[in-house]
C-alpha positions in Angstrom: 87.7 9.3 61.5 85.8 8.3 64.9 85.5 4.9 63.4 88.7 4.7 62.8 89.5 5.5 66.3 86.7 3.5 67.5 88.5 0.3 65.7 91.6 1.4 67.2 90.4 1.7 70.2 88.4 -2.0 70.0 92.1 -3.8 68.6 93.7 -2.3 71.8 91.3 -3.5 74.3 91.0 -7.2 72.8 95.2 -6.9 72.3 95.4 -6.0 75.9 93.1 -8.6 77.4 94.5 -11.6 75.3 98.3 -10.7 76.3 97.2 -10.3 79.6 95.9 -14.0 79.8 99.1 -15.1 78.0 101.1 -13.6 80.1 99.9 -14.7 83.4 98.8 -17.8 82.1 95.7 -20.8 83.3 95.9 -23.5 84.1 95.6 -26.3 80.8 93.3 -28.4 79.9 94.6 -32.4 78.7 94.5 -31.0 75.4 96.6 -28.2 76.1 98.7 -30.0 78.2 99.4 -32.1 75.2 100.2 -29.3 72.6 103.0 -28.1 75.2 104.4 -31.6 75.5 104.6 -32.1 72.0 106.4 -28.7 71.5 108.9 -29.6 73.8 109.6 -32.5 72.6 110.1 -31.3 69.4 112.5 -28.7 70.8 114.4 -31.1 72.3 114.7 -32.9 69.1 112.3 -36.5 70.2 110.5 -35.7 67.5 106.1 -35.2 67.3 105.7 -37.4 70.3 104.1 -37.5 73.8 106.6 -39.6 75.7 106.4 -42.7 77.1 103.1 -43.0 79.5 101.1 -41.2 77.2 97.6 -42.4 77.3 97.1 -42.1 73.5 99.4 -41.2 70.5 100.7 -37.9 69.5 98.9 -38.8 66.3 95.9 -38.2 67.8 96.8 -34.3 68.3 96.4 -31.8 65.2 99.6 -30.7 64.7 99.1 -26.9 63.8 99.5 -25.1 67.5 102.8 -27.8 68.5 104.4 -26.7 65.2 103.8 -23.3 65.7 104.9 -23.5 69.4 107.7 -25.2 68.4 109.1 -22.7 65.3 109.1 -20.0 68.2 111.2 -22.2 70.6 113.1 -22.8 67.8 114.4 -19.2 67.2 113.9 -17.8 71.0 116.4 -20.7 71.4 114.5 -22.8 73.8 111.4 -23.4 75.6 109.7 -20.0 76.3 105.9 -21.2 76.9 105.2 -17.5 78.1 106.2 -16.4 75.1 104.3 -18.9 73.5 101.5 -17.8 74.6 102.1 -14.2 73.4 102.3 -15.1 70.3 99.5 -17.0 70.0 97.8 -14.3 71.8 99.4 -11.9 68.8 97.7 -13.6 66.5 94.4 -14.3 67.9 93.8 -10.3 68.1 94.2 -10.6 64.2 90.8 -12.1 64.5 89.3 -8.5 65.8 90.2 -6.4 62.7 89.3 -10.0 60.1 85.8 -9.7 62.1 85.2 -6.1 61.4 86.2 -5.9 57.4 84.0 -9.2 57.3 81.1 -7.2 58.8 81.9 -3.8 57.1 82.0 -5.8 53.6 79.0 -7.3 54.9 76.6 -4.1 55.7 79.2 -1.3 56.6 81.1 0.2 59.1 78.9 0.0 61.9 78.5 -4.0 61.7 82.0 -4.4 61.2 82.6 -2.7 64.8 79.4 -4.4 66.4 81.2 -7.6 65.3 85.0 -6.3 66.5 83.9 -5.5 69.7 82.6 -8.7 70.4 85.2 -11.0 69.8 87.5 -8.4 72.0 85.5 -9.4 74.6 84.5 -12.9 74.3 85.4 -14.5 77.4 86.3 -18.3 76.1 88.4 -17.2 73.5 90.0 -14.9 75.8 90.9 -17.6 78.6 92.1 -20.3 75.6 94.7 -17.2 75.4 96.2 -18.5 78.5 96.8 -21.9 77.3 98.0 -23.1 74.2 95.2 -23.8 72.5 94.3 -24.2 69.0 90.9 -22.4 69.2 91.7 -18.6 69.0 94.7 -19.1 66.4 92.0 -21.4 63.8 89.0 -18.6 64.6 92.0 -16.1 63.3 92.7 -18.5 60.4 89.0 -18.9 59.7 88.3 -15.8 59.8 91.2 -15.0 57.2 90.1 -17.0 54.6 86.9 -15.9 54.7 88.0 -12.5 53.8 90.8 -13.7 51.5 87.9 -15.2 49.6 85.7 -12.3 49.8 88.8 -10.3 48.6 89.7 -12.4 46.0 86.0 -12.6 44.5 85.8 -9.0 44.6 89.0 -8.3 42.9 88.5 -11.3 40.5 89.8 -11.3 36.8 91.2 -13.3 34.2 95.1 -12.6 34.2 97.5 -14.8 36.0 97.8 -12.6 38.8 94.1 -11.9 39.6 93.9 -15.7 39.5 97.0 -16.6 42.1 94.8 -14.9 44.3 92.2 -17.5 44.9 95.8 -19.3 46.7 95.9 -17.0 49.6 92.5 -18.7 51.0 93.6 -22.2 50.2 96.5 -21.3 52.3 94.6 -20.2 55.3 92.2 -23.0 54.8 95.0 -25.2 54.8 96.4 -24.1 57.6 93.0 -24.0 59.4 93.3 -28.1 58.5 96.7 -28.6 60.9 94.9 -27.1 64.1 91.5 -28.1 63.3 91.8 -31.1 61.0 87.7 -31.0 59.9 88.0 -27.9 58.1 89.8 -29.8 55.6 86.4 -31.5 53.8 85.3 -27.4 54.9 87.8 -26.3 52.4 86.4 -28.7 49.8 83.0 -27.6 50.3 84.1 -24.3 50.1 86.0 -24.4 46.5 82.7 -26.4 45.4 80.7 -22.6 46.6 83.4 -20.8 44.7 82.5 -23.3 41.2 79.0 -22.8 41.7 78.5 -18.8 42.5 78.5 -17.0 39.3 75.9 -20.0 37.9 77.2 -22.0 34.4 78.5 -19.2 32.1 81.0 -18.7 34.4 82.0 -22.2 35.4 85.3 -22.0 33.1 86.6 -19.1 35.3 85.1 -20.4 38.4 86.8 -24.3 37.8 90.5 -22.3 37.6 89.4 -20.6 41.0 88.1 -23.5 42.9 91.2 -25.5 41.6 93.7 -22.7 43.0 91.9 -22.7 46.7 92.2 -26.7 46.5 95.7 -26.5 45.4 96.4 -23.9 48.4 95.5 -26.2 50.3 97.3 -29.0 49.5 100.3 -26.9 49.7 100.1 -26.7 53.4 98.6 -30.2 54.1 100.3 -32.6 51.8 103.6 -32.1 53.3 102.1 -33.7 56.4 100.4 -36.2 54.9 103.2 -37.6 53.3 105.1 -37.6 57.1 102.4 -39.2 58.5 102.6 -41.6 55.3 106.0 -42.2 56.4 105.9 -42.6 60.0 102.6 -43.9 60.6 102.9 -46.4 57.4 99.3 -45.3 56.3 97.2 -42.7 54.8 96.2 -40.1 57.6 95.7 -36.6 56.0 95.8 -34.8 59.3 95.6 -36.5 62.3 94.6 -40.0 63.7 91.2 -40.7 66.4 88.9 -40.3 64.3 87.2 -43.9 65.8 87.6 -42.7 68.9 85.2 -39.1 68.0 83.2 -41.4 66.0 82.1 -43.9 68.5 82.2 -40.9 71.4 79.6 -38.7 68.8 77.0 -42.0 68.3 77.2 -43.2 72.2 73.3 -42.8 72.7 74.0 -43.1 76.5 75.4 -40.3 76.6 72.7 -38.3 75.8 74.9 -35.9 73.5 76.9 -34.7 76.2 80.8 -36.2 75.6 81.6 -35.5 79.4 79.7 -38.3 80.0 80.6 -40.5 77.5 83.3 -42.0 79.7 81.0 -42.6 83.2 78.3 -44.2 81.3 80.4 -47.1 79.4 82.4 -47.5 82.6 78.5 -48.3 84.2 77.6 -50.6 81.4 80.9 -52.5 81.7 81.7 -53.0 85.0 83.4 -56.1 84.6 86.1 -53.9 82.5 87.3 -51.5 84.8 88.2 -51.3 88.6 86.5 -48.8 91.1 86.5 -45.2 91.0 87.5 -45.9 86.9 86.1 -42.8 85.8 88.4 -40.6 88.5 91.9 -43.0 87.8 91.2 -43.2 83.6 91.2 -40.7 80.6 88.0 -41.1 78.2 90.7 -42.8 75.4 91.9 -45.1 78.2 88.3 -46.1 78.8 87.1 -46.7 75.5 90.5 -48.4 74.3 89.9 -51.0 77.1 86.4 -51.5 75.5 88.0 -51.9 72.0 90.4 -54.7 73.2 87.5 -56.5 74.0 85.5 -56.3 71.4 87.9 -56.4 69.2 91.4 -58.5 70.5 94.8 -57.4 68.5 92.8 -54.9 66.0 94.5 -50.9 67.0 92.3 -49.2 68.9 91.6 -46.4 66.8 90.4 -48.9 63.8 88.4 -51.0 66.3 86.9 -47.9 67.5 85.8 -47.0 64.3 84.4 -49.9 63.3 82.3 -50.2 67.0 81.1 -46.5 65.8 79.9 -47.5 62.4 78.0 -50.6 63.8 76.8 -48.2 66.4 75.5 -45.6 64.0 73.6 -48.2 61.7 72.4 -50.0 65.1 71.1 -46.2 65.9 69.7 -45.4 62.4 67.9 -48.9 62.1 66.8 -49.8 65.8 66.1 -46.5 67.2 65.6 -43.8 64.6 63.7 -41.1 66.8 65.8 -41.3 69.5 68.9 -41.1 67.1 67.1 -37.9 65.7 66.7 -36.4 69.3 70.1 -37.1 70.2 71.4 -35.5 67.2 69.3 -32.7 67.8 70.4 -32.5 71.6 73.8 -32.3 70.1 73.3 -29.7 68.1 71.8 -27.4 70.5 74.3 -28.1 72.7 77.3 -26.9 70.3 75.8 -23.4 69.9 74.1 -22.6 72.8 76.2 -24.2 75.6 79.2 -21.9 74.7 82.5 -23.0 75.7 84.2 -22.8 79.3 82.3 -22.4 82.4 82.7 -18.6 82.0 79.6 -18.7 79.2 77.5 -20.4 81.6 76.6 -17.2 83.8 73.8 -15.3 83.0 75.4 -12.1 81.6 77.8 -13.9 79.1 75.2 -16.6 78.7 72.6 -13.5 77.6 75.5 -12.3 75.1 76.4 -15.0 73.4 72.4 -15.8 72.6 72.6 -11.9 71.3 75.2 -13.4 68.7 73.1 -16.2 67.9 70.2 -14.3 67.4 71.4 -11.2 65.5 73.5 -13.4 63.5 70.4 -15.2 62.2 69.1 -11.7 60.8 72.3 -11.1 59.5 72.2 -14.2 57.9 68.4 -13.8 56.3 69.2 -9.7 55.3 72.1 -11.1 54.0 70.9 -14.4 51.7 68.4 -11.7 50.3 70.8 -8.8 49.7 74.0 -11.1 48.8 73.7 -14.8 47.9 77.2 -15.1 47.5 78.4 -14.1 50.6 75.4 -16.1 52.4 75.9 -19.6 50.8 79.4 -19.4 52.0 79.2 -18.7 55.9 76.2 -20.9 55.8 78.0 -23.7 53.8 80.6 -22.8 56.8 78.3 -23.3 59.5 76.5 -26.1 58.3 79.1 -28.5 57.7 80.5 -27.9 61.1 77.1 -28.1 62.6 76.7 -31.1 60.4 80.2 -32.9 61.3 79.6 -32.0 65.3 76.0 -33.8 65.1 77.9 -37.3 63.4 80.9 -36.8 65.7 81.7 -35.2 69.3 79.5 -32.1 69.8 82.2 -30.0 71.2 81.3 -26.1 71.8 84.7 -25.6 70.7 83.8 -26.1 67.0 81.4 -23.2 67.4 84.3 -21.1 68.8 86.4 -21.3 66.0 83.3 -20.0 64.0 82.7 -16.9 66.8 84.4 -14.2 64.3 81.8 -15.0 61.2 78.8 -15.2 63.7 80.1 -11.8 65.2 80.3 -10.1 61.9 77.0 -11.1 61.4 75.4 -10.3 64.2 77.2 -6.9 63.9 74.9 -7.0 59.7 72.1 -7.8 61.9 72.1 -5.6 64.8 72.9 -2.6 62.0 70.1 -3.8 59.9 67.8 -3.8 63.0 69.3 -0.6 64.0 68.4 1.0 61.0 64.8 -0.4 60.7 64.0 0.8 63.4 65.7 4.2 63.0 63.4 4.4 59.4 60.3 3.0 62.2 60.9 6.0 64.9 60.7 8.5 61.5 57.3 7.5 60.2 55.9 7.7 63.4 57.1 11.3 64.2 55.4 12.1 61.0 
């Protein structure tokens, strides 16, 4: 019962504080700025556009938070951005109560409210509240299919019906795939941990399963794809600028950091740009003004893709060790610089490296207690780690992933919690 209330008592707080950003809003970041455009203009019926003056296609967007934003304009019967907001804000508090039955399957009660009280609090997801951003509403989705899988394994059977439920996670993941179009090869890798976790005399029950998470999935994605067939006149599952994070992630200037991806082509190619280029020009501005040289009448996006494989093999080939400490820099960037300046002071600094920490020994106690449930968070985590250190390593990738790490560290601060409980004992005697 006083876990109960304590849970209660968690959902209310992290309810209260994300409403309360949503309703008196932040100011938005370019991407944010974006999604709100978009919405509108959808609204207005102009269709999944940024207007004229854009300074890179809608295309370029995931399409996940506009849609949403636009269904609720749709029946509040016009554009309600505070309202918006609250809804999104709605649904990010999901992600408190999907974090503590994660961590309560995981290793009990008491990790599953170490983990909930965490993400109540944490401070970037709570300012992204503000703004329409996609990060809180795909750490909610995340966090869903996670426990839709864990759910569906546990309840697992051979008649239709305990089989449809391996859908429900393809759905989320699917959905997961509009606002953060990476999680779609997630998804696959995902269905492949599903094939593989009850070893080969399973595999006949374990194909149908993977085959149902795929094919929820597709339910939610394909029906995109095939607009994007339609209006883009080529195959783009998700979203477009994927040269444009591609080139961005293997910029060795840059020394792993994208903020200054922009500054240091502008210094190498002066002859490009004007003064004070960096100030007057978006990043895409800059580098599609280096892809029309380069490359004359090829689209940007495909030019920049094609300077970014060059790049990479110029990196692998040329300069192999500092590739590998790039990469590396990038990495330890996306989980320990934390997102928003917020995570930068010490106190929040100091609790987000709790997360990391505890969650590694939830991690360990957990690959030795629970393969299962360890290969897939860590297939999770390592595919986004993996994708951030090829592409741009944005701290935001890591945010979406803040509810499994939470749970974790909730399974490691409990199992630490009791060791040294069992510690404290022996010594009394």
């Amino acid at each position: 019962m006083k876990r109960t209330v304590a849970l209660v008592a968690i959902l209310l707080l992290g309810l209260g504080l994300r409403v309360n950003e949503a309703w008196d809003g932040r100011s938005p970041v370019f991407d944010a700025a974006a999604y709100a455009t978009i919405a509108a203009n959808l609204d207005r019926g102009e269709g999944f556009t940024l207007g004229k003056g854009a300074t890179q296609p809608a295309s370029n967007y995931s399409p996940g938070v506009p849609l949403l934003v636009a269904g609720v304009y749709k029946l509040s019967g016009g554009v309600h951005e505070r309202l918006a907001r609250i809804v999104l804000a709605l649904l990010g508090t999901l992600s408190i109560l999907f974090t503590s039955l994660i961590g309560r399957r995981l290793s009990g009660p008491l990790a599953g409210l170490i983990g909930a009280a965490a993400i109540a609090i944490y401070p970037a997801l709570l300012e992204y509240q503000g703004m329409l951003m996609g990060e809180p509403l795909a750490a909610t989705l995340l966090a869903g299919a996670v426990l839709a899988s864990l759910w569906a394994a546990d309840l697992a059977g051979t008649s239709g019906r305990e089989r449809l439920r391996w859908l429900l996670p393809g759905v989320l993941f699917g959905a997961l795939a509009l606002v953060r179009p990476e999680y779609l090869g997630v998804a696959l890798l995902v269905s492949l941990v599903i094939l593989v976790r009850s070893g080969r005399r399973e595999w006949s029950r374990t194909l149908v399963q993977a085959l149902l998470v795929l094919a929820g999935v597709a339910v939610i994605v394909v029906p995109w794809t095939v607009r994007n067939a339609i209006a883009l006149d080529r195959f783009v599952p998700v979203s477009t600028g994927g040269g444009q994070v591609l080139f961005a992630g293997t910029y060795l200037p840059s020394d792993g950091d994208p903020e200054k991806v922009g500054a240091e082509v502008v210094e190498r190619h002066p002859e490009l740009f004007g003064p004070h280029a960096v100030e007057r020009l978006r990043l895409e501005q800059i580098l599609a003004r280096l892809a029309a040289r380069r490359y004359p009448g090829m689209e940007s996006d495909k030019a920049l893709s094609k300077m970014g494989k060059e790049q990479l093999w110029d990196d692998l080939s040329e300069e192999p060790l500092e590739y590998v400490g790039f990469v590396a820099t990038k990495v330890w960037r996306i989980w320990t610089h934390g997102q928003r300046a917020v995570m930068q002071e010490p106190g929040w600094k100091l609790f987000h490296w709790a997360l990391l920490v505890f969650g590694l020994i939830g991690l360990v106690v957990l690959a030795l207690k629970r393969r299962w449930e360890a290969l897939l968070i860590a297939v999770i985590f390592l595919s986004i780690t993996a994708i951030s250190a090829l592409l741009v390593a944005s701290p935001r990738r890591v945010l979406v992933m803040m509810p499994l790490l939470a749970a974790l560290a909730g399974a490691g601060a409990a199992a630490a919690w009791q060791q040294l409980r069992v510690s404290l004992g022996r010594t009394s005697l």
